[in-house]
Backbone as CSV, one residue per row, in Angstrom:
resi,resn,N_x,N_y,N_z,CA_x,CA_y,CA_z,C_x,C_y,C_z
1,UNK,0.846,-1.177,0.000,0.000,0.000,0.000,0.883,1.228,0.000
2,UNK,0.700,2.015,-0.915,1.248,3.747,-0.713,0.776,4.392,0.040
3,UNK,1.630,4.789,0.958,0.748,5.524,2.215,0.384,6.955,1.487
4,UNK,1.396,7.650,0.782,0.498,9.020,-0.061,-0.676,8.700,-0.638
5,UNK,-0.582,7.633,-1.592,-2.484,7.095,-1.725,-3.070,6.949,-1.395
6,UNK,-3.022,6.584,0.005,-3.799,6.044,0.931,-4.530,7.279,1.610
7,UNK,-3.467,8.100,2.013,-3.402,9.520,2.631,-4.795,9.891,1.579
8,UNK,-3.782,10.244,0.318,-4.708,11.401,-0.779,-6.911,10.554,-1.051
9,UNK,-6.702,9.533,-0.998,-7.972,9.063,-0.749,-8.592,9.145,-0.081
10,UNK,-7.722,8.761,1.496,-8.678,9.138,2.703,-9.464,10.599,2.633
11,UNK,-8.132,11.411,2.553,-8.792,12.991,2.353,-10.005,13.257,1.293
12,UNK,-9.762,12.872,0.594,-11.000,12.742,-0.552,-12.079,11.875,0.273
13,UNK,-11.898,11.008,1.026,-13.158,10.291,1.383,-14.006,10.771,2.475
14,UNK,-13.063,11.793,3.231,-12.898,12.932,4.230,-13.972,13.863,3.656
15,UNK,-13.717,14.564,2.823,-14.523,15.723,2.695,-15.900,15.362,1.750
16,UNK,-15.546,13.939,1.338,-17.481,13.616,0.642,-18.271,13.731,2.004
17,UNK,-17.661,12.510,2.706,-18.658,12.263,3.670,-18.655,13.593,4.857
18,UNK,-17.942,14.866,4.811,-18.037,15.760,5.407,-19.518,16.471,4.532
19,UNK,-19.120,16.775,3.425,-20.481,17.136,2.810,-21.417,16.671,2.689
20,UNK,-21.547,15.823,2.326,-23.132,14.633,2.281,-23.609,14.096,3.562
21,UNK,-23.050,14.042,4.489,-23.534,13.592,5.683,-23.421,14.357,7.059
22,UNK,-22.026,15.083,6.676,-21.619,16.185,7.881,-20.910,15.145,9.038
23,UNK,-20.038,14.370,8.573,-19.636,13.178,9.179,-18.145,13.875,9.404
24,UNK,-17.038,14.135,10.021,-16.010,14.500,10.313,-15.291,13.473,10.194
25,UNK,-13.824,12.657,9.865,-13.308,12.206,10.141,-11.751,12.422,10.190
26,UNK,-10.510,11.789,10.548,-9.249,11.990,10.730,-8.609,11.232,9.788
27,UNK,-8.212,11.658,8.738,-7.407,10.949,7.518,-6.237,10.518,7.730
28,UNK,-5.630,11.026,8.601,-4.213,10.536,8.573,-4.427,8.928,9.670
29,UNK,-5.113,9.174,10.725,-5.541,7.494,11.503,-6.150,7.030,10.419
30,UNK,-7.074,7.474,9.295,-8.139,6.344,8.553,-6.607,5.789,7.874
31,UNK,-6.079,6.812,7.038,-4.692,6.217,6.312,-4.237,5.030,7.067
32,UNK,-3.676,5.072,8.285,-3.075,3.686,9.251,-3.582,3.033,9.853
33,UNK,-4.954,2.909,10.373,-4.867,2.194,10.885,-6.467,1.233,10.773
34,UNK,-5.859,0.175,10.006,-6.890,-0.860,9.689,-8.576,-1.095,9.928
35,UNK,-8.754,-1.266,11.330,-9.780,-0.904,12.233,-10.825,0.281,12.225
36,UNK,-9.949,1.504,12.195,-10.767,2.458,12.045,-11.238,2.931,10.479
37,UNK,-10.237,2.497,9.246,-10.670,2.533,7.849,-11.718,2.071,7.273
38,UNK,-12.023,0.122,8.265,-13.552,0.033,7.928,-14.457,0.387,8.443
39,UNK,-14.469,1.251,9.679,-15.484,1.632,10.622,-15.974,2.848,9.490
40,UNK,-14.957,3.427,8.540,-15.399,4.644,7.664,-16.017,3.862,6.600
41,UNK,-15.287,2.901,5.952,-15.763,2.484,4.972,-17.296,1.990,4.863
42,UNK,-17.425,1.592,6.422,-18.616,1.127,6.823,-20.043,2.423,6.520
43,UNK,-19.025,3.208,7.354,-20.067,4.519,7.142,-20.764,5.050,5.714
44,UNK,-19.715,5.258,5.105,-19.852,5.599,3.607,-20.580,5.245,3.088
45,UNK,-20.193,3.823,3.181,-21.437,2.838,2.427,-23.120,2.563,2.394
46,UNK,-23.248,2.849,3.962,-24.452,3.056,4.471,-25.276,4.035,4.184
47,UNK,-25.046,4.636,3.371,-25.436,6.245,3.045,-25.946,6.187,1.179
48,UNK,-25.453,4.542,0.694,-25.929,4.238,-0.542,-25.653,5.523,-1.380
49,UNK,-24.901,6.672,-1.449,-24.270,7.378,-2.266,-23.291,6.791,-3.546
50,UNK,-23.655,7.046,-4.526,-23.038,6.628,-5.615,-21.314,7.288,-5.606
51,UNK,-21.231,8.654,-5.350,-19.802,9.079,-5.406,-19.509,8.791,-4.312
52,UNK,-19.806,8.608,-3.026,-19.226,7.887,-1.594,-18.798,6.213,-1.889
53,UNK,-19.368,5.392,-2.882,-19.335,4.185,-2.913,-18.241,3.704,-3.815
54,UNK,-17.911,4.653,-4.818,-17.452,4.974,-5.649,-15.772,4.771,-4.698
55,UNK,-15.574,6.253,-3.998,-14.433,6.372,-3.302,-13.941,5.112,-2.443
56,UNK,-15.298,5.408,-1.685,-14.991,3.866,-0.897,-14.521,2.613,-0.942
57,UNK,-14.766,2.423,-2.524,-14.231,1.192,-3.336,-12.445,1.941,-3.721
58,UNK,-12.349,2.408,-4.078,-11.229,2.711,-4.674,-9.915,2.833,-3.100
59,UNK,-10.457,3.551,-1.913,-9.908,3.915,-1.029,-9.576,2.030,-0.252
60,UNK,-10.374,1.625,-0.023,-10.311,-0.397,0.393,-9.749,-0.844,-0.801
61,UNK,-9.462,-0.498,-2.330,-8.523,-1.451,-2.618,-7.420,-1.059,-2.529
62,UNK,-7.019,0.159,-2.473,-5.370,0.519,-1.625,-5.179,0.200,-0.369
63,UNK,-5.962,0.044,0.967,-5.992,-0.450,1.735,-6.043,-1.642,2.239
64,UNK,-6.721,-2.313,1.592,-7.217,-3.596,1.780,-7.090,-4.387,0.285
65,UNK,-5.543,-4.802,-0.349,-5.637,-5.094,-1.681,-6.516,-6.667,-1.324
66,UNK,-6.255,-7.318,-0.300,-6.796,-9.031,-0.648,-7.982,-9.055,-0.481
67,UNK,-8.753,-7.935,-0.048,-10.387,-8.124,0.347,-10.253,-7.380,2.015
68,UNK,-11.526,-7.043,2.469,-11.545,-7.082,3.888,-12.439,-8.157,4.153
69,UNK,-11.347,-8.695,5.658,-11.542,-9.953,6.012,-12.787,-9.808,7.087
70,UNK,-14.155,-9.574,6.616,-15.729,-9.590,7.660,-15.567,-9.899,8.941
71,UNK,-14.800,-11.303,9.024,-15.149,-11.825,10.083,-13.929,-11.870,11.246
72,UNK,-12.965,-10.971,10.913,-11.765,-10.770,11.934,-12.171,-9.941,12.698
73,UNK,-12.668,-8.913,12.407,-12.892,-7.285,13.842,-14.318,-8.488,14.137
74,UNK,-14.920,-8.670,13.866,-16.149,-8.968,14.918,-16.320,-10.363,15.381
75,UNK,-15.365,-10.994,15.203,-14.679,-12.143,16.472,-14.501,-11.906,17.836
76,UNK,-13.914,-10.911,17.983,-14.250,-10.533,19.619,-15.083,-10.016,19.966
77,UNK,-16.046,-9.377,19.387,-17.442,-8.574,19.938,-18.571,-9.626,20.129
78,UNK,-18.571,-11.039,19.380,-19.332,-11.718,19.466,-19.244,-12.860,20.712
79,UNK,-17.484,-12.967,21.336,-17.270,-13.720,22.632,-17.675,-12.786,23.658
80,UNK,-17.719,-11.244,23.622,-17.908,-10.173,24.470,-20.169,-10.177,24.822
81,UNK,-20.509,-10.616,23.778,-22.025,-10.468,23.586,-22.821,-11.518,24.017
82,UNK,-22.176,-12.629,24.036,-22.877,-13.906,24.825,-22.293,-14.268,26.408
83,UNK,-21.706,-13.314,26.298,-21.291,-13.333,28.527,-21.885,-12.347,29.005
84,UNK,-22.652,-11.315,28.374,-23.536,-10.653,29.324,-24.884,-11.350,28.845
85,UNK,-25.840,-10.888,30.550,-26.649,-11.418,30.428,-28.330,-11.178,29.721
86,UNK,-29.415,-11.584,29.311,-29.987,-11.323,28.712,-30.970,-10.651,29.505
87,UNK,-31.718,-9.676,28.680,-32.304,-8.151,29.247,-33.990,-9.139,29.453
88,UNK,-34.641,-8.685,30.655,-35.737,-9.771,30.800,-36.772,-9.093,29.975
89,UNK,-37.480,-10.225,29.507,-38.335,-10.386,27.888,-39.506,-9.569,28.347
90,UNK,-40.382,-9.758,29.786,-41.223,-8.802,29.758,-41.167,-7.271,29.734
91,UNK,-41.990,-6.588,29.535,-42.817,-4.840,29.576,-43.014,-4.427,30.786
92,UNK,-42.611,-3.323,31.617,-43.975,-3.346,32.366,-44.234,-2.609,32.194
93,UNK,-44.831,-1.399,31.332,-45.755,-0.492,30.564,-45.768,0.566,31.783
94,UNK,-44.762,0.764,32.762,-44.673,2.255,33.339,-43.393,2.183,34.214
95,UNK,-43.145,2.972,34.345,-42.203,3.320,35.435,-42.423,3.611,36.767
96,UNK,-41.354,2.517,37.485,-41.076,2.602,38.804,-40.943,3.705,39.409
């Protein structure tokens, strides 16, 4: 990966989703660091924008040339989600 490409994309991916959504983000962390690139990429996408989807694709294949791997970041959120316990199923239609 070229980190100036990486850089010059993020920034570009920076100021769509600053305009179209009013979403702020930090280009130089999206540039490095893995984790937080799909948490954007994630974003972007969600927003079904054609020029956001557009970038987004182009910005993950400098980042991510083999694919992003789905099921690595949410391997631990899913051992973290079945040890707490479950919220009880009834209503009671007012407050204590």
């Amino acid at each position: 990966m070229g980190s100036s490409e990486a850089l010059a994309l993020a920034a570009h991916l920076h100021v769509l989703l600053r305009r179209k959504i009013g979403r702020v983000t930090d280009t130089e962390w999206m540039a490095q660091n893995a984790d937080y690139a799909k948490e954007v990429l994630r974003v972007a996408r969600a927003e079904n924008d054609a020029d956001l989807n557009q970038w987004a694709d182009r910005f993950e294949a400098v980042m991510f040339p083999g694919g992003i791997d789905k099921g690595a970041g949410e391997g631990g959120k899913d051992k973290g989600a079945s040890a707490k316990p479950a919220a009880p199923a009834s209503y009671l239609g007012r407050l204590r």
